[in-house]
Phi, psi and omega in degrees: 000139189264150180309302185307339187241356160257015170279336194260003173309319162287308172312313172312318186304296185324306206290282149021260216279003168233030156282304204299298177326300176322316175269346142286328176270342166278353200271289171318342217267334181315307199304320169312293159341294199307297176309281172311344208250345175288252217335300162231332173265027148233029177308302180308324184291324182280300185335290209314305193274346175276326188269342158243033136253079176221172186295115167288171085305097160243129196313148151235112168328122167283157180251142177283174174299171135301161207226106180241163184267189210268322189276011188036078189255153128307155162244317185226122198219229208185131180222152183258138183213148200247140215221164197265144200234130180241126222222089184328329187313299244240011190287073178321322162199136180297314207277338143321262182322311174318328195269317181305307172336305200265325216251305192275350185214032140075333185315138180274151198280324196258349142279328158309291212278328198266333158332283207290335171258015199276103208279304162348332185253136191302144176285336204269024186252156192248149189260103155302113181252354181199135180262149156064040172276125175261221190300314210283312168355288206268353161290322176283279215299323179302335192266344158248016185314306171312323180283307246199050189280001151296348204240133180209157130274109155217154220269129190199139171311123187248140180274165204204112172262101173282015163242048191038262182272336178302120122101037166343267212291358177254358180271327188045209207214127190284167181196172174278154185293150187263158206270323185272002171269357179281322170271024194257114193316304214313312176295287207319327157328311191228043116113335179308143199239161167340135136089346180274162200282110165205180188292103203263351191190168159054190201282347178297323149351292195313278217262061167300292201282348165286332167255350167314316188091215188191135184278135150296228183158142167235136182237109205231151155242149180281156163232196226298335182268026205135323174316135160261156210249320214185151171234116167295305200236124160228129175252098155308136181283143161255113243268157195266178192275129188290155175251144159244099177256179221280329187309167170215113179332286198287351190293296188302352170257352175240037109295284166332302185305318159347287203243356156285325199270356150310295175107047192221162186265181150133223200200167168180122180216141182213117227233131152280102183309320164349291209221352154116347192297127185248156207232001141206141184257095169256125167214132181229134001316170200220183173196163179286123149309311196329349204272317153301343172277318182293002172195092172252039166234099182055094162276312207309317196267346169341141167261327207262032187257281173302358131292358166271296194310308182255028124350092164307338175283359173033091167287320164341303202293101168301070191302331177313332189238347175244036191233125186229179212188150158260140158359291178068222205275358189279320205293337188288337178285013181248308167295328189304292196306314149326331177282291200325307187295322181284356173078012183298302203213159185237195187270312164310347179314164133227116177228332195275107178280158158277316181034029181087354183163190170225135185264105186256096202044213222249029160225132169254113165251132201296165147283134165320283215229176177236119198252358154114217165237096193245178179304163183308314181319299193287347176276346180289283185312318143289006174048055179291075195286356176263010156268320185307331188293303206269349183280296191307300166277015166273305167321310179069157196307325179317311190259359148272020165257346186253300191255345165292335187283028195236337169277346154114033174298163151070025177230113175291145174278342158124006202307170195270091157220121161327161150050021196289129174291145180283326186086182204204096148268111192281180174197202188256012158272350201256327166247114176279343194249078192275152211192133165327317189304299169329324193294299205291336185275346180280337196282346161224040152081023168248184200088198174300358165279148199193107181220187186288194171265336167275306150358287171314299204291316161315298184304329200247347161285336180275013204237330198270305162333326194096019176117353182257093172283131148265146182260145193284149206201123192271328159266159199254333168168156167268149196238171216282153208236183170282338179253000180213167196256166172287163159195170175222185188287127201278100177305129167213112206250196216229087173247152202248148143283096193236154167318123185315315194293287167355286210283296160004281169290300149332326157303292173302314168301289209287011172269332164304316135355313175237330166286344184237051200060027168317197167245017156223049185299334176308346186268332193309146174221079174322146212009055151247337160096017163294142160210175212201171182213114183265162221198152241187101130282112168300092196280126169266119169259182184263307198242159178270143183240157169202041171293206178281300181322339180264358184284172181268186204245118194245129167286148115196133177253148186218152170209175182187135011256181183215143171072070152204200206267351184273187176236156194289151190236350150213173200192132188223129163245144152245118176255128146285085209267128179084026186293333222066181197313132160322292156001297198276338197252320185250358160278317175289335152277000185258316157328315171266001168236214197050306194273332178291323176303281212284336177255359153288301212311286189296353171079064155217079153040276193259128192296294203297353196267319188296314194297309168328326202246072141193351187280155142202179210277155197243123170279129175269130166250026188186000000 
């Protein structure tokens, strides 16, 4: 090796190694570049695309319980229908989304835009805009999921009354929740939201939160316009708890047909006085909940919504229990008992003349008939309203205002039913310049007096009882899930202390009432063992008339059996509205639900078959 080549060796090395330094530092300085152009000069656009390949929530709708009859009949169930779902997040332009709504999916514009604008509701929460959507519906969201990735089908539970109109109004009906029940503590207490589903009436009502369920949820991620890309998560919904109530179907279809095949209004409940379960609720006219399940979206602007609302005959209206009525003559079996307990009358007195009526200062009011002076029995069983008279001012108004509240008159009885009226028993604090006349018309439940029919029917069943109230009560149990346990209805009943002789003679007149040529013989079922009380409620008009709407409203409350050693085992009242006399309107519905009790009990089926082997024709004498 020559010296010049061992002098440039070190210079070569040198030459090297700071080529390599050259090239590593430009190989950081690339990385550096590199690194700002992540970092900060394209930070938002990477931010922008990280932040919309992002984590969805999306609800899966729980189905509420079922609704069973006392035989776990369904009444009320649940069907999956698949509905248009709009997801406010994922929106670009409202006034977009809003124009597809209407022109490609039939959505009315003005329901759309007040769904979709409605500032109380979270945007990541999704809007029902159209229920029941059909195959072509959901084939155009499917076909457009990319354009229009705010827009969904999803397959979500629909309420189902399956006997329509039957027993409307003690089953009731869902809506969306309204902005003034969201500010109401009890929703706020449990977490309800915009746009949520919940019971508006009736036991859908009661028992909201026991039958709503708990919502599931898929937890997805999406990327920017929406998509889901992957499903992270999925929480199955649980589904709310079914209830078993106290009805009995078939009892509640021939208590309806009753006032369907009239062509007639009125009420009908009918309780096993034992324990208060009441098995069957008529109030008439009636209406489809279905109508209301199917369009809980702006039910309010609905026609076929707003025609059940702004009904004048107000189907809506539970009359058993928000309805009140004077008495009439039903009202007597309370006055018995009540003379009887004050020693006012034994069963043997006649001390009470009829004499066809009473002359009370310078009116004279009449009696149906003149019945001589007769015993308590036969005044009950003819309905003797001029002993009833002269009984009531031998009381005075006080104290027959004192033991009807003791039977639990002018009081709601606790049934588990929204909005139930207290009813009006007077006295001379509620009219101070009170008048004898006043005395005589509260002594047979016209005047101011007025209460429900369930009201009416708890007192005297319990009175038929012997002194043992029950509160009438719809559910029978709930029934129990992996999250919640069963339970049932707790009975807690009420006793009045009466005399054997008290019950007795009462027992015995309303059984006379129907057994002995009364004024409620249309009800006998020869050996059963009805007995009953009919009633007359004074419809007032201003002028005289004498079109249907002015007639009067025919009572008859009934029980059975009555006056043997067993104890009753139903109770019934039917009000007839604009009936005329009870007797004629309402004994004969009570006669066909009487036989309907008794011919399930007994294993026959068919009401009108039972009746063949057990009836013969029953004379009306009023």
């Amino acid at each position: 090796m020559s010296k010049s080549s061992l002098r440039d060796e070190p210079f070569n090395f040198e030459l090297r190694l700071r080529s390599l330094l050259y090239l590593i530092l430009a190989m950081l300085a690339a990385l550096a570049i590199r690194f700002w152009v992540l970092q900060v000069s394209h930070y938002q656009s990477y931010q922008q695309q990280a932040e919309n390949n992002r984590i969805r929530e999306i609800p899966i709708i729980a189905p509420r319980g079922a609704i069973l009859d006392s035989y776990s009949k369904p009444l009320v169930d649940n069907t999956p229908a698949f509905n248009i779902v709009v997801s406010p997040d994922l929106m670009t332009s409202l006034d977009e989304t809003v124009k597809v709504l209407v022109e490609e999916l039939n959505i009315d514009r003005t329901e759309a835009v007040a769904q979709l604008s409605d500032l109380k509701r979270p945007k990541s929460q999704p809007v029902l805009v159209k229920q029941n959507a059909t195959r072509a519906n959901r084939q155009w969201v499917s076909a457009h999921e990319y354009e229009h990735p705010e827009i969904s089908a999803e397959e979500q539970p629909q309420r189902v009354y399956k006997y329509g109109k039957l027993a409307s109004q003690v089953l009731g009906y869902i809506g969306q929740i309204s902005s003034t029940q969201l500010e109401e503590p009890k929703f706020q207490e449990f977490g309800y939201r915009p746009g949520d589903i919940i019971g508006q009436a009736g036991l859908e009502r009661t028992y909201d939160q026991i039958l709503r369920g708990k919502n599931g949820k898929r937890i997805v991620v999406v990327d920017s316009r929406g998509r889901t890309i992957r499903e992270l998560q999925r929480v199955e919904p649980i589904k709310g708890q079914d209830i078993v109530t106290t009805l009995d179907l078939d009892i509640q279809q021939t208590a309806e047909e009753q006032f369907d095949a009239a062509n007639q209004t009125g009420i009908a409940v009918v309780m096993n006085p034992q324990n208060g379960e009441v098995l069957a609720m008529v109030s008439k006219p009636s209406f489809d909940p279905n109508v209301f399940a199917e369009h809980v979206i702006s039910a309010e602007n609905r026609d076929e919504v707003r025609a059940i609302t702004n009904n004048p005959t107000k189907p809506l209206l539970n009359k058993a229990i928000q309805e009140i009525y004077p008495t009439g003559s039903t009202w007597k079996v309370m006055m018995t008992t009540a003379a009887m307990e004050e020693g006012i009358i034994t069963p043997s007195s006649s001390r009470f003349a009829c004499g066809g009526g009473i002359q009370v200062g310078n009116r004279f009011v009449h009696c149906m008939g003149s019945h001589g002076s007769p015993e308590i029995h036969y005044a009950v069983v003819h309905s003797c309203d001029g002993y009833f008279y002269r009984l009531g001012l031998k009381m005075g108004v006080d104290l027959i205002h004192d033991w009807v509240v003791r039977f639990g008159m002018g009081q709601r009885t606790g049934i588990d039913l929204p909005h139930e009226q207290k009813g009006f028993i007077p006295d001379r604090a509620t009219k101070p310049n009170w008048k004898d006349f006043d005395t005589v018309l509260a002594s047979v439940g016209q005047g101011s007096v007025a209460v429900t029919p369930i009201q009416l029917l708890r007192a005297e069943a319990g009175i038929i009882m012997g002194g043992e109230f029950h509160t009438p009560h719809l559910m029978k149990k709930v029934l129990s899930t992996e999250k919640a346990p069963e339970r049932e209805y707790e009975d807690k009943p009420v006793y009045l202390k009466l005399s054997k002789t008290t019950i007795d003679t009462v027992s015995y007149a309303v059984w006379g009432v129907v057994n002995e040529g009364g004024t409620g013989t249309a009800a006998a079922l020869p050996g059963f063992n009805i007995g009953g009380k009919t009633g007359t409620a004074q419809v007032i008009a201003k002028e005289k008339v004498r079109t249907k709407e002015h007639q009067d409203h025919g009572w008859f409350i009934s029980f059975a059996p009555v006056h043997t050693e067993e104890r009753p085992e139903i109770a019934m009242v039917v009000l007839t509205e604009h009936g005329g006399q009870g007797g004629r309107t309402s004994a004969p519905k009570t006669k066909m639900i009487f036989a309907s009790y008794y011919s399930k009990k007994l294993g026959h089926p068919v009401v009108r078959d039972f009746l063949a082997r057990n009836d013969q024709p029953a004379q009306i004498t009023r």
